[in-house]
Residue frames as qw, qx, qy, qz and C-alpha x, y, z in Angstrom:
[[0.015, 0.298, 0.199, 0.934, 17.91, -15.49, -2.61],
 [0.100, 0.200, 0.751, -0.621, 15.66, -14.15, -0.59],
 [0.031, -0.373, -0.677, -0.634, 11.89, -13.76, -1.22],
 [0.317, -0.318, 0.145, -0.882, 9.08, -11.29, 0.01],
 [0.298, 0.056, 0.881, -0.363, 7.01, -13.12, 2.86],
 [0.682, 0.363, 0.126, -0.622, 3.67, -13.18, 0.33],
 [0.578, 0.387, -0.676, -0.246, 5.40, -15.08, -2.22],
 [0.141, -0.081, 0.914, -0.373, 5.77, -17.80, 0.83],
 [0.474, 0.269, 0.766, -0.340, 2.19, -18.12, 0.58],
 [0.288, 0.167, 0.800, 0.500, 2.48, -18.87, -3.13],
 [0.305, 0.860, 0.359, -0.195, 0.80, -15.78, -4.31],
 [0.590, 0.192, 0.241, 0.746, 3.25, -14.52, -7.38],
 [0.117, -0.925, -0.317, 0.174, 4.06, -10.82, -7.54],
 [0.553, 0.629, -0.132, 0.531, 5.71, -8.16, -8.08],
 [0.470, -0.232, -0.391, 0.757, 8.31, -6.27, -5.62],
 [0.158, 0.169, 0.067, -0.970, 6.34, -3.04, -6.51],
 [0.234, 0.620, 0.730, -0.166, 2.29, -2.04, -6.22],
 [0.073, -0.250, -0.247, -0.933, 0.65, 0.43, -8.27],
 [0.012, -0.350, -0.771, 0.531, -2.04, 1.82, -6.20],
 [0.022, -0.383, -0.503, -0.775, -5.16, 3.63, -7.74],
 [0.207, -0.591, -0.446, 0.640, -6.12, 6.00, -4.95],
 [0.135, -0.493, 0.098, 0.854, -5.79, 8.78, -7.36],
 [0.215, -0.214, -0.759, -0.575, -7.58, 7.21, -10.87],
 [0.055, -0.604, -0.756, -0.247, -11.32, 7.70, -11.58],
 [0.088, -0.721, -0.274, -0.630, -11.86, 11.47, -11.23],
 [0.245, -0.563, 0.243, -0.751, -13.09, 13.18, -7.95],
 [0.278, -0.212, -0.933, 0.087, -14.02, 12.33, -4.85],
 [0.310, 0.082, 0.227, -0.919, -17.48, 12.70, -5.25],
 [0.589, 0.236, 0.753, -0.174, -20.36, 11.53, -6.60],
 [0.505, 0.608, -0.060, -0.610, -20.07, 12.55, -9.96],
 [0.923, -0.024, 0.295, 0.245, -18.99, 9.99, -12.90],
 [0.441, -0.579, 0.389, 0.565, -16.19, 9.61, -14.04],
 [0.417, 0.800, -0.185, -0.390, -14.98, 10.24, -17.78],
 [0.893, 0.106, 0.154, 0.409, -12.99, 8.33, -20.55],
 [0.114, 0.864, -0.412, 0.265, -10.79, 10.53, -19.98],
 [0.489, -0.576, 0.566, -0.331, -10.09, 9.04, -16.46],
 [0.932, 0.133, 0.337, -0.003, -10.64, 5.36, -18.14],
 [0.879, 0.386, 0.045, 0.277, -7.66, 6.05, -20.11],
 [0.091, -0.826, 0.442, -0.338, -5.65, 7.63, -17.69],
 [0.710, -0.394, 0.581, -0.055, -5.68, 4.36, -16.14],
 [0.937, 0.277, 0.166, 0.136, -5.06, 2.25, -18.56],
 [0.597, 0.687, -0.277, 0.309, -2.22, 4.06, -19.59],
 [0.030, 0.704, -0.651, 0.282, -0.69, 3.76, -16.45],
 [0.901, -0.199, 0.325, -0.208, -1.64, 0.21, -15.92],
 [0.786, 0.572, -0.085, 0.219, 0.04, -0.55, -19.41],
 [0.480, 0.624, -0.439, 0.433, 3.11, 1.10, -18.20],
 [0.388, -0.706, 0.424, -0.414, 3.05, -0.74, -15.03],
 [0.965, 0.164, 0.200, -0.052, 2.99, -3.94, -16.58],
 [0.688, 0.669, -0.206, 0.191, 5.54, -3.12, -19.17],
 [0.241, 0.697, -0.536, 0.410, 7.74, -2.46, -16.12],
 [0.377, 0.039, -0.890, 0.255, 7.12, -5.50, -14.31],
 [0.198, 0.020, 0.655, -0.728, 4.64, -4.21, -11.76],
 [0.334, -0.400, -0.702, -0.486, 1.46, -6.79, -11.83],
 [0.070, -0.407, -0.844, 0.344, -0.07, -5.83, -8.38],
 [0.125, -0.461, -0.261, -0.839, -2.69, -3.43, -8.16],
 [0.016, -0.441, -0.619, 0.650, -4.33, -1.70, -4.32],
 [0.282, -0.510, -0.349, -0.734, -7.40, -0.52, -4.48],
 [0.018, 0.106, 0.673, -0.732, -9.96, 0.49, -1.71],
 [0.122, 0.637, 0.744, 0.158, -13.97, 0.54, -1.86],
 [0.213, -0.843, -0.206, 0.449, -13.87, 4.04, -0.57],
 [0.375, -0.294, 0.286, 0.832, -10.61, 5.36, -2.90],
 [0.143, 0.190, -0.158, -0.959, -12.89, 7.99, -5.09],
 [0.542, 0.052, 0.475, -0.692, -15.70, 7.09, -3.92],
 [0.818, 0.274, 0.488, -0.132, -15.79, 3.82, -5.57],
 [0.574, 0.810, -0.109, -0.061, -14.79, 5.22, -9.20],
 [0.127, -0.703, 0.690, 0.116, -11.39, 3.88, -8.74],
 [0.513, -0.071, 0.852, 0.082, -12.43, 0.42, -9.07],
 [0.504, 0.572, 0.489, -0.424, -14.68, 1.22, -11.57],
 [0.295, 0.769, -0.505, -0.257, -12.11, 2.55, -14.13],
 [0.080, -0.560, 0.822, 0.072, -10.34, -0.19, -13.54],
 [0.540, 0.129, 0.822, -0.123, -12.86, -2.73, -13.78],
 [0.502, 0.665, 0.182, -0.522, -13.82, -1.26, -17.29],
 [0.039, 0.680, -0.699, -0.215, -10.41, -1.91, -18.43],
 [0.314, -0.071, 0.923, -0.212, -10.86, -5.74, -16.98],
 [0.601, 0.413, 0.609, -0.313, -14.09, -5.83, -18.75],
 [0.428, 0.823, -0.159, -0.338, -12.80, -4.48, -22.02],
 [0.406, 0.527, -0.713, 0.222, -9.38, -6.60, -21.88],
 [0.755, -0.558, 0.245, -0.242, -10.35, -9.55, -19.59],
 [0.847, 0.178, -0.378, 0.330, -7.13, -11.75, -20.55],
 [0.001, -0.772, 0.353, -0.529, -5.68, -8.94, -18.01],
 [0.680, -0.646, 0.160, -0.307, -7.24, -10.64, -14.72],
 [0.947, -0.198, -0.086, 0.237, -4.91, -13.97, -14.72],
 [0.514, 0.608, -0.136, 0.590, -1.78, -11.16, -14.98],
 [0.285, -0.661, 0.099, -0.687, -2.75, -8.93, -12.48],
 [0.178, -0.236, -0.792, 0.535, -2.67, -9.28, -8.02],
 [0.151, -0.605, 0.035, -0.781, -5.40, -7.48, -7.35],
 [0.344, -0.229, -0.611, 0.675, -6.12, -6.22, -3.48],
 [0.125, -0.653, -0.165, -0.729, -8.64, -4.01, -2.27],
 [0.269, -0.149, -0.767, 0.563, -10.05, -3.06, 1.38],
 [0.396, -0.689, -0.363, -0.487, -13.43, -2.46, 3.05],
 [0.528, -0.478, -0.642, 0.284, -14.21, -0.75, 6.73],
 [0.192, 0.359, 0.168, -0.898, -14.05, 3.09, 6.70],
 [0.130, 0.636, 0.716, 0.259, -17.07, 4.26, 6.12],
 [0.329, 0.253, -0.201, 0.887, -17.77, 8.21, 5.57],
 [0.209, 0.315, 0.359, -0.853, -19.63, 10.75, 7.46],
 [0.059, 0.604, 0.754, 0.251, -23.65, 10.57, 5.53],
 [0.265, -0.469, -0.177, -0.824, -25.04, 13.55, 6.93],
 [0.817, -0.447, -0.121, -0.343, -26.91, 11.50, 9.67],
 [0.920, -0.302, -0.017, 0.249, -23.93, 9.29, 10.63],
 [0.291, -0.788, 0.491, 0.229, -20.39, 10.07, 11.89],
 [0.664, 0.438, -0.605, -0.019, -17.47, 8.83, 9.66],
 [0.766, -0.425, 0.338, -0.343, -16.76, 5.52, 11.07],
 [0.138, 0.232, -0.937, -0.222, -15.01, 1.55, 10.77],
 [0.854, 0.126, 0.318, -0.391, -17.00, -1.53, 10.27],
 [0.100, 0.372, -0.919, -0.082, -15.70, -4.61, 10.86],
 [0.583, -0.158, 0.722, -0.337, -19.04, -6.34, 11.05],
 [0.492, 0.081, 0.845, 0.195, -20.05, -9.46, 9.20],
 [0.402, 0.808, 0.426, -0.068, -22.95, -7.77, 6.80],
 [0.101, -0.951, 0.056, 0.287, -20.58, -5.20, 6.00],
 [0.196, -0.444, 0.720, 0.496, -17.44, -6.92, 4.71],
 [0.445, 0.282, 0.801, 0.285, -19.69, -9.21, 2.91],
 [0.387, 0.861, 0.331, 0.009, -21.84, -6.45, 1.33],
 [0.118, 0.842, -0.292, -0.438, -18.59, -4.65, 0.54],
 [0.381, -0.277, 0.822, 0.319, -17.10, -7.33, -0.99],
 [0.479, 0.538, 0.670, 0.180, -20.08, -7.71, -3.66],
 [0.235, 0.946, -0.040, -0.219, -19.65, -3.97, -4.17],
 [0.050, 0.836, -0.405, -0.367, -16.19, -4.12, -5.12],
 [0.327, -0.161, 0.854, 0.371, -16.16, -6.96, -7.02],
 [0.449, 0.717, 0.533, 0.027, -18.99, -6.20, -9.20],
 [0.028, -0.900, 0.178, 0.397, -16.90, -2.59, -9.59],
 [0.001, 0.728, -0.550, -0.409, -14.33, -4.27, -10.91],
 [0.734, 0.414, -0.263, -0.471, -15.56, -6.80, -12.81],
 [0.327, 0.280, -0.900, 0.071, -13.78, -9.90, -11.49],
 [0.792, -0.323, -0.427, -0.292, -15.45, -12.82, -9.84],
 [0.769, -0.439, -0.316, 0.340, -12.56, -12.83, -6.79],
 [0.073, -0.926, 0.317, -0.191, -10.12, -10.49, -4.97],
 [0.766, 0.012, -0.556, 0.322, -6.83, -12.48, -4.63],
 [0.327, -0.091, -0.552, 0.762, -6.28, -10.25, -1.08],
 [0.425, -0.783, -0.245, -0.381, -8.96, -8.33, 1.06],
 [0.345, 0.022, -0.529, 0.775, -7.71, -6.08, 3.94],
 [0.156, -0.785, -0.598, 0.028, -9.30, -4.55, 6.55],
 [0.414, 0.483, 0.002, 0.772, -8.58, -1.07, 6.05],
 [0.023, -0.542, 0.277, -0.794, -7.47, 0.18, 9.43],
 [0.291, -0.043, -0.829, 0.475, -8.69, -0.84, 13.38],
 [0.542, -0.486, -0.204, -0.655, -12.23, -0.56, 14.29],
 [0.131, 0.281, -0.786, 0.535, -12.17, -0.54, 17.60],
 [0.879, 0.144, 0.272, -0.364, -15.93, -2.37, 17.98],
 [0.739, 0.236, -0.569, -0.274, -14.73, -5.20, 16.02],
 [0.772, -0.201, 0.587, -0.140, -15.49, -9.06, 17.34],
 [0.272, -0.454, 0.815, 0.234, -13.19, -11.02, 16.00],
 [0.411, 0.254, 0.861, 0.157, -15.40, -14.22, 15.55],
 [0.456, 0.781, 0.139, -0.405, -17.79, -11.55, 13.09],
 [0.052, 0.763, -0.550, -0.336, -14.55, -10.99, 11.18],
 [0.225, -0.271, 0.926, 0.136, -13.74, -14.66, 11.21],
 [0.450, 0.371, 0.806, -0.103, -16.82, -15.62, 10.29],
 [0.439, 0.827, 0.062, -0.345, -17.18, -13.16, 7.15],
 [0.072, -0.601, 0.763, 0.227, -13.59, -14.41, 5.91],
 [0.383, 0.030, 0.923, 0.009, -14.69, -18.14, 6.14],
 [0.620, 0.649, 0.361, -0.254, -18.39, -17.33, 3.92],
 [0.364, 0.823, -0.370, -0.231, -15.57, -15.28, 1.29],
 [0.124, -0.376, 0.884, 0.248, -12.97, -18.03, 1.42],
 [0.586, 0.216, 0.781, 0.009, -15.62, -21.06, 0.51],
 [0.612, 0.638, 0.392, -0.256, -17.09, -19.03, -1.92],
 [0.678, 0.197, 0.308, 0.638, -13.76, -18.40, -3.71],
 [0.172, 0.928, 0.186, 0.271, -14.81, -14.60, -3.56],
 [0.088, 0.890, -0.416, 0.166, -11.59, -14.04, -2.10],
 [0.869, 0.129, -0.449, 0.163, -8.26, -16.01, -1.76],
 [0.574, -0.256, -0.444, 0.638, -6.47, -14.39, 1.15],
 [0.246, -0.892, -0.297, -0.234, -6.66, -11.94, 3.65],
 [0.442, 0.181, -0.240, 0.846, -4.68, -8.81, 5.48],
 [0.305, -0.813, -0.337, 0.364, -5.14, -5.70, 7.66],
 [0.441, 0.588, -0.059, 0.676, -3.79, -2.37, 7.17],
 [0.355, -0.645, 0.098, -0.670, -2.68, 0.28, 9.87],
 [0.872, -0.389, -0.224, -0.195, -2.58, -2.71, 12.59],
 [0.356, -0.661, 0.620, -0.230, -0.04, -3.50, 15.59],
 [0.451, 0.122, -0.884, -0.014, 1.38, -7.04, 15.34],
 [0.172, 0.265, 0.834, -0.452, -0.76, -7.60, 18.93],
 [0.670, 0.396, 0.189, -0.599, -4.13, -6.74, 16.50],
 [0.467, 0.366, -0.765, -0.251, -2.89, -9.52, 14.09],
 [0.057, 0.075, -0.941, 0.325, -2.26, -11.77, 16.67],
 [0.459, 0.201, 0.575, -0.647, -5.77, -11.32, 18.18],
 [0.694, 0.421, -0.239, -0.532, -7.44, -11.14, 14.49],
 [0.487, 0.520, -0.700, -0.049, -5.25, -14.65, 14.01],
 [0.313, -0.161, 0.769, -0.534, -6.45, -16.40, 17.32],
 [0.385, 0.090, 0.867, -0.304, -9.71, -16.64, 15.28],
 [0.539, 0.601, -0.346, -0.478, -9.30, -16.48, 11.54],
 [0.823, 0.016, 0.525, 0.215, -8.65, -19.94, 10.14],
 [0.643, 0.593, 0.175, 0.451, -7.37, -17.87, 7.33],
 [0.578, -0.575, -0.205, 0.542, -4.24, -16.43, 8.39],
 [0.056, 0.962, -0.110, -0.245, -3.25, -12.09, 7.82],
 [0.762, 0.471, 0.270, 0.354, -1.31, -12.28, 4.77],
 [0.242, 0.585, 0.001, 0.774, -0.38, -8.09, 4.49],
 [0.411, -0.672, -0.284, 0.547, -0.06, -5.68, 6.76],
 [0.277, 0.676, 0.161, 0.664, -0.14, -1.93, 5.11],
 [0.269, -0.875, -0.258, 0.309, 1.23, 0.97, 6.81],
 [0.285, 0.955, 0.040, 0.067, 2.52, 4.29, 6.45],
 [0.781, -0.462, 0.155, 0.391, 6.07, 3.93, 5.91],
 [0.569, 0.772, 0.026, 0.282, 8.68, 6.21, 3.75],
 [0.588, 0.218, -0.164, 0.761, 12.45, 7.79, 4.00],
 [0.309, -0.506, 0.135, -0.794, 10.20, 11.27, 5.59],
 [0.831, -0.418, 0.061, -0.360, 8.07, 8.76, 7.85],
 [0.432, 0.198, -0.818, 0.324, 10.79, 6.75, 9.83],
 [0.664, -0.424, 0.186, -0.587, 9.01, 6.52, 12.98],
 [0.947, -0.043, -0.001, -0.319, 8.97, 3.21, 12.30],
 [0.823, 0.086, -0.379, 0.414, 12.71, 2.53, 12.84],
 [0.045, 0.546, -0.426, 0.721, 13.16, 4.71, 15.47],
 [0.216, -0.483, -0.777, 0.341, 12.00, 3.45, 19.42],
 [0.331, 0.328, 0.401, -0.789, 8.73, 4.59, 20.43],
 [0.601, 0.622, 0.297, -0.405, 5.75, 4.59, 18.22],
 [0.443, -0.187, 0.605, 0.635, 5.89, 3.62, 14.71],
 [0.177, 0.499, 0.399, 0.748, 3.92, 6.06, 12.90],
 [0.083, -0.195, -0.490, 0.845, 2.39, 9.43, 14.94],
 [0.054, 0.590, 0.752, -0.291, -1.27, 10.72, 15.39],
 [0.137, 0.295, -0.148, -0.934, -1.28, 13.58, 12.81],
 [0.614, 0.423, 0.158, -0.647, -3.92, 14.22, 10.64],
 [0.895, 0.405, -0.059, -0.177, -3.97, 11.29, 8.16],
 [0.373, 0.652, -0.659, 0.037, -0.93, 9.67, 8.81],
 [0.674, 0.017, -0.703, -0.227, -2.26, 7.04, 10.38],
 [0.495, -0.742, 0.069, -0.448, -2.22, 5.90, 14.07],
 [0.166, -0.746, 0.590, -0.261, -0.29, 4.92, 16.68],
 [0.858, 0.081, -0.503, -0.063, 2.08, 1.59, 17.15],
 [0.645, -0.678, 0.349, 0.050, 4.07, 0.19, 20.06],
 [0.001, -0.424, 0.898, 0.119, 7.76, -1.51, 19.25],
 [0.434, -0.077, 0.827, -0.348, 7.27, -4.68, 17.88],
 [0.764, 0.532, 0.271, -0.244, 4.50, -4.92, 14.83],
 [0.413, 0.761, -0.437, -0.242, 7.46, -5.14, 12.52],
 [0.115, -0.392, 0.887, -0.216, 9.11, -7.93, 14.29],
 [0.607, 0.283, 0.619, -0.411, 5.91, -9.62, 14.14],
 [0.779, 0.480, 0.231, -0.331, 5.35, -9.73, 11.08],
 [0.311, 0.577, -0.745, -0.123, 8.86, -10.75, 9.70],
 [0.405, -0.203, 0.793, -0.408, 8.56, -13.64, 12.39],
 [0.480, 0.281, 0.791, -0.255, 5.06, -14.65, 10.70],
 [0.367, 0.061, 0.746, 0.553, 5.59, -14.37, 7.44],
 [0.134, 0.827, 0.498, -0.226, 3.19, -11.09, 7.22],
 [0.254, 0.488, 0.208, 0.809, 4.07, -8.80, 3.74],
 [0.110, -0.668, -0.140, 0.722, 4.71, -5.10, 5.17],
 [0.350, 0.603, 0.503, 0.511, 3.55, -2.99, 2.71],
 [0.261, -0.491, -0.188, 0.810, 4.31, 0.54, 2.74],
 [0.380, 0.720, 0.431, 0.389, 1.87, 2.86, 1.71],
 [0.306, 0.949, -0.013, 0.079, 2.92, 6.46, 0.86],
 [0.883, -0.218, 0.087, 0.406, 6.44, 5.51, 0.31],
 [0.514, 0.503, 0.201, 0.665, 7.36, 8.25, -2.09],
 [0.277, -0.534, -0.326, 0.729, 6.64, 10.70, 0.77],
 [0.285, 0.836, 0.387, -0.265, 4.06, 12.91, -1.57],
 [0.715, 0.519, 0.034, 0.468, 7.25, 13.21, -3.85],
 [0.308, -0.908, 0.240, 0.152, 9.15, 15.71, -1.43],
 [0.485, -0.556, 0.543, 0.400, 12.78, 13.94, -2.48],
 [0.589, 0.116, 0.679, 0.423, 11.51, 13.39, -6.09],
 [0.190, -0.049, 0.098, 0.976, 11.17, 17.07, -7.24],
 [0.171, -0.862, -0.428, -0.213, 7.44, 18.14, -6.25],
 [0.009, -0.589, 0.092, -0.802, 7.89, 21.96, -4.95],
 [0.602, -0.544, -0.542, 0.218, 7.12, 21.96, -1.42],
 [0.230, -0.803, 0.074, -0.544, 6.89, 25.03, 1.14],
 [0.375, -0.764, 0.328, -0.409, 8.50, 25.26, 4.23],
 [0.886, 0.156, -0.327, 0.288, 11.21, 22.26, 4.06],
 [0.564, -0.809, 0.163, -0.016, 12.82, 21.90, 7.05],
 [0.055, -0.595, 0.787, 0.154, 17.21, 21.31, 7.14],
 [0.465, -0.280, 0.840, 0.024, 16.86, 18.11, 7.55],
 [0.724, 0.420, 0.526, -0.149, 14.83, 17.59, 4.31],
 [0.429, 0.857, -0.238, -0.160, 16.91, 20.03, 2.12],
 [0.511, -0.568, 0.628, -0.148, 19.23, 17.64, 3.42],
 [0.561, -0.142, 0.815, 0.030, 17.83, 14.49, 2.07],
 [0.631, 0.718, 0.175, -0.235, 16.91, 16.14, -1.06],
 [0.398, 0.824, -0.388, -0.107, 20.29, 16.83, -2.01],
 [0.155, -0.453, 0.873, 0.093, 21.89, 14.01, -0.99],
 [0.723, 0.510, 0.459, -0.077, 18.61, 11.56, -2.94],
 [0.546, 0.802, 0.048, -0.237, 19.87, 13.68, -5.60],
 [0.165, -0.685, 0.694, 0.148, 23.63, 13.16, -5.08],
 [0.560, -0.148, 0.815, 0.009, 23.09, 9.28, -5.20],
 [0.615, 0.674, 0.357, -0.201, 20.41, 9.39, -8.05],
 [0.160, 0.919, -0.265, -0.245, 23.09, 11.34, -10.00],
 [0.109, 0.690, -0.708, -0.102, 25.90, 9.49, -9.48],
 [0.486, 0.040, 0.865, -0.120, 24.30, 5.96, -9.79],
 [0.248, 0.278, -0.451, -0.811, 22.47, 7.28, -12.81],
 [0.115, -0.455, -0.850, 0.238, 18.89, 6.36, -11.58],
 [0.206, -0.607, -0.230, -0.732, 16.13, 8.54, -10.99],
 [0.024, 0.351, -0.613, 0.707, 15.66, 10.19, -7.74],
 [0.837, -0.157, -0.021, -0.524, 12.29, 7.94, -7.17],
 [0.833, 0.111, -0.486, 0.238, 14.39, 4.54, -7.49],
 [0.261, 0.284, -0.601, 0.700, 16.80, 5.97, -4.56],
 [0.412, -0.190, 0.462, -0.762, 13.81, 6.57, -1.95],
 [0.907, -0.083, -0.034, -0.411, 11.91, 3.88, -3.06],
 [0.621, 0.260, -0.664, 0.326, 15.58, 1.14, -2.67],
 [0.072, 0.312, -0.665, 0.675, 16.42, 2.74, 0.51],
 [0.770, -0.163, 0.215, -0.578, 12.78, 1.48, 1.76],
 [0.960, 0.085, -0.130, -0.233, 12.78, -1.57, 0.00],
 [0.655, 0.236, -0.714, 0.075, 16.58, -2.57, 0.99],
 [0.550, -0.376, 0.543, -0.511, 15.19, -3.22, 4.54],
 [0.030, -0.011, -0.998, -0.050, 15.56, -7.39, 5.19],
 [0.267, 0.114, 0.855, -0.429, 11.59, -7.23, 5.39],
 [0.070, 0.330, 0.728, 0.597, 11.30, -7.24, 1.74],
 [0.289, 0.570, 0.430, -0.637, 8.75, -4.18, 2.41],
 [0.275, 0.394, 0.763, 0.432, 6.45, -3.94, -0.78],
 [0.129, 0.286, 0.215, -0.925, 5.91, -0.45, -1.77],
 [0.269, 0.737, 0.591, -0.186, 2.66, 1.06, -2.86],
 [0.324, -0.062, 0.089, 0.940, 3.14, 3.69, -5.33],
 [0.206, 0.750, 0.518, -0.356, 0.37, 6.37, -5.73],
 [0.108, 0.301, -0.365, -0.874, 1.45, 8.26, -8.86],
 [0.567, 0.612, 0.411, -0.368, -0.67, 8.61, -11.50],
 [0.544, 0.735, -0.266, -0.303, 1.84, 9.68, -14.17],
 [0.900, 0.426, -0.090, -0.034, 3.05, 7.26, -16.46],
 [0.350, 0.636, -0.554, 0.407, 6.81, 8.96, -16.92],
 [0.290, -0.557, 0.507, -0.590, 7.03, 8.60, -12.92],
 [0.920, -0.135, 0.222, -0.295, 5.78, 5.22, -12.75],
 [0.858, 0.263, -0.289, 0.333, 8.63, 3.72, -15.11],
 [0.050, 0.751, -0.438, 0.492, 10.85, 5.79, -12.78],
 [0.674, -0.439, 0.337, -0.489, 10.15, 3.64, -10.40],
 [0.990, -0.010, -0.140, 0.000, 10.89, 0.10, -11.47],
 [0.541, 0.600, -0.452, 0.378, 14.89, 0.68, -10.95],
 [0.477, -0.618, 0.441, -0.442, 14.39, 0.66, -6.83],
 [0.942, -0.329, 0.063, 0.023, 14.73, -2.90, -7.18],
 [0.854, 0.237, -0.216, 0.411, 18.18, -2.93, -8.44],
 [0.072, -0.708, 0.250, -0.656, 18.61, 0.11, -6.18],
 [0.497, -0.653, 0.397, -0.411, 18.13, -1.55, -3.49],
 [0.995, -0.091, -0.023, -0.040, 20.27, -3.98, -4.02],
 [0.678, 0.518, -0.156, 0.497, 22.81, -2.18, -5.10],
 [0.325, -0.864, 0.102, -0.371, 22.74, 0.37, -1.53],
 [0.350, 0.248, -0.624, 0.653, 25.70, 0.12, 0.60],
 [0.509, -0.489, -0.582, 0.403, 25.01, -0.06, 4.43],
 [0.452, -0.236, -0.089, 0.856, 26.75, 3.04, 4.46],
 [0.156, -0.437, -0.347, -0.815, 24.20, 4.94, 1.70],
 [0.386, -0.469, -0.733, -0.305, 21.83, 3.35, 3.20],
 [0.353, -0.766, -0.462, 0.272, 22.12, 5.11, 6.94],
 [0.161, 0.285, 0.225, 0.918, 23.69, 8.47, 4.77],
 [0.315, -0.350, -0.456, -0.755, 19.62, 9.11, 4.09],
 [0.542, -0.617, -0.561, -0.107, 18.21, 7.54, 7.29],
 [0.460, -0.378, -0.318, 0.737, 20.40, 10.12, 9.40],
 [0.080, 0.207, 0.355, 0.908, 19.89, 12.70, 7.11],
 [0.378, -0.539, -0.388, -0.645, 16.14, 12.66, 7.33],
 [0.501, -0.656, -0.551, 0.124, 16.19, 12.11, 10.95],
 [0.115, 0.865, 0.059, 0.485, 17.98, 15.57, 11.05],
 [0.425, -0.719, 0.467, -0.290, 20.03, 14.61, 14.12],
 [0.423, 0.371, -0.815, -0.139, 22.51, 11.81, 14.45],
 [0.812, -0.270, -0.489, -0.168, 21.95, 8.26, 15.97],
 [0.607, -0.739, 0.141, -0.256, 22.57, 7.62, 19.34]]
């Protein structure tokens, strides 16, 4: 049976993340409410209950207050932490007023995020730290040497990139004695780039930035977990309303629904399978927030086990809105 390349490096998990981009209120500087503390919890609880123990966070994801909920939880219910993956990532930093938004990858930085977001959340390690996205100033040996201080001290157990080209691995991996674990990027049933030649995601606003052929191969090869954040594609095929939907999406709405229907599944399981039965055991991210929509979700594994070849390039023609060559 196969197994997702993380589990190789004897880090247990689940096949699905709950991400918490969207928990702890605004992004701003106000605080947050127990309201917002028991928005999460309820959808931690019902991400457990359905098998999903990781959890992504980010130091940045509402402006801190994501980890913060979540570390209240942890501090309120610490039997949680030995249950739980957790992951965050430090290196955007925003606009200030004085300074341009920016990355930082140097040494002072990861290490002074890394006390920020583990004091947030209330745990004494981070079993994964990524760097979140390609600062293009970053020296390596900075990097390598901020990894090595976090590995001795046990403040984190392994380490990843997001956003990154299998040749920025490599390089980052020339001179990390702790080798890139994850690899997050923007991948979904709308975003295919990434099986198509040429680039594997494009240079709109926020959707992340540009790959050559190749970072996928790489990281099957080296045993680097692809993680795929927005996988649900902002719910477009799992009945959010959406303006101006081009053929080829009314398309792959109604045939998500066809399958969903007649597999008697929800139409989340189908878009999240058809990702996840790629061989490269990708490991979505989900970003809901509601509860109902989170259990919707656990069925993608047997969904994508169950997908025919045939479903399976149905939907990937469909959304490319023109057949294969």
């Amino acid at each position: 049976m196969k197994i997702m390349p993380i589990e190789k490096r004897e880090i247990t998990t689940s096949r699905l993340i709950l991400g918490f981009m969207g928990f702890g209120g605004d992004w701003d500087r106000t605080p947050y409410s127990k309201k917002d503390v028991l928005k999460a919890e309820k959808a931690i609880d019902t991400a457990l209950s359905n098998g999903i123990t990781m959890f992504d966070h980010a130091d940045i994801y509402r402006s801190g207050k994501a980890e913060k909920v979540f570390g209240e939880i942890l501090k309120s219910r610490p039997e949680l932490r030995g249950n739980v993956v957790l992951q965050s990532k430090c290196g955007i930093r925003f606009a200030d007023g004085k300074n341009p938004g920016r990355y930082d990858f140097s040494k002072n930085h990861i290490l002074n995020s890394v006390d920020g977001i583990l004091n947030r959340l209330n745990t004494e390690y981070l079993d994964i730290l990524l760097l979140h996205r390609p600062d293009p100033l970053m020296e390596p040996e900075e990097v390598a040497e901020a990894f090595e201080t976090l590995k001795v001290s046990g403040k984190v157990r392994h380490f990843g990139v997001s956003n990154m080209s299998g040749s920025q691995i490599q390089f980052l991996n020339a001179y990390c004695s702790q080798p890139m674990v994850v690899n997050q990027l923007n991948m979904s049933l709308k975003q295919i780039d990434w099986l198509d030649q040429g680039v594997l995601v494009n240079q709109k606003e926020g959707t992340g930035v540009n790959f050559p052929d190749g970072t996928l191969e790489y990281c099957r090869l080296n045993n680097v977990q692809i993680q795929a954040w927005g996988p649900l594609a902002n719910g477009m095929y799992s009945g959010r309303a959406s303006d101006n939907l081009s053929e080829s999406d009314l398309a792959t709405i109604e045939l998500v629904e066809k399958l969903a229907t007649e597999k008697e599944t929800s139409t989340e399981a189908i878009v999240l399978g058809w990702l996840m039965r790629h061989p490269a055991m990708i490991q979505p991210v989900i970003g809901t927030t509601n509860p109902e929509r989170i259990a919707k979700c656990q069925d993608a594994i047997r969904q994508a086990e169950l997908m025919t070849r045939e479903e399976w390039y149905s939907l990937y023609v469909a959304s490319r809105g023109k057949r294969l060559p």
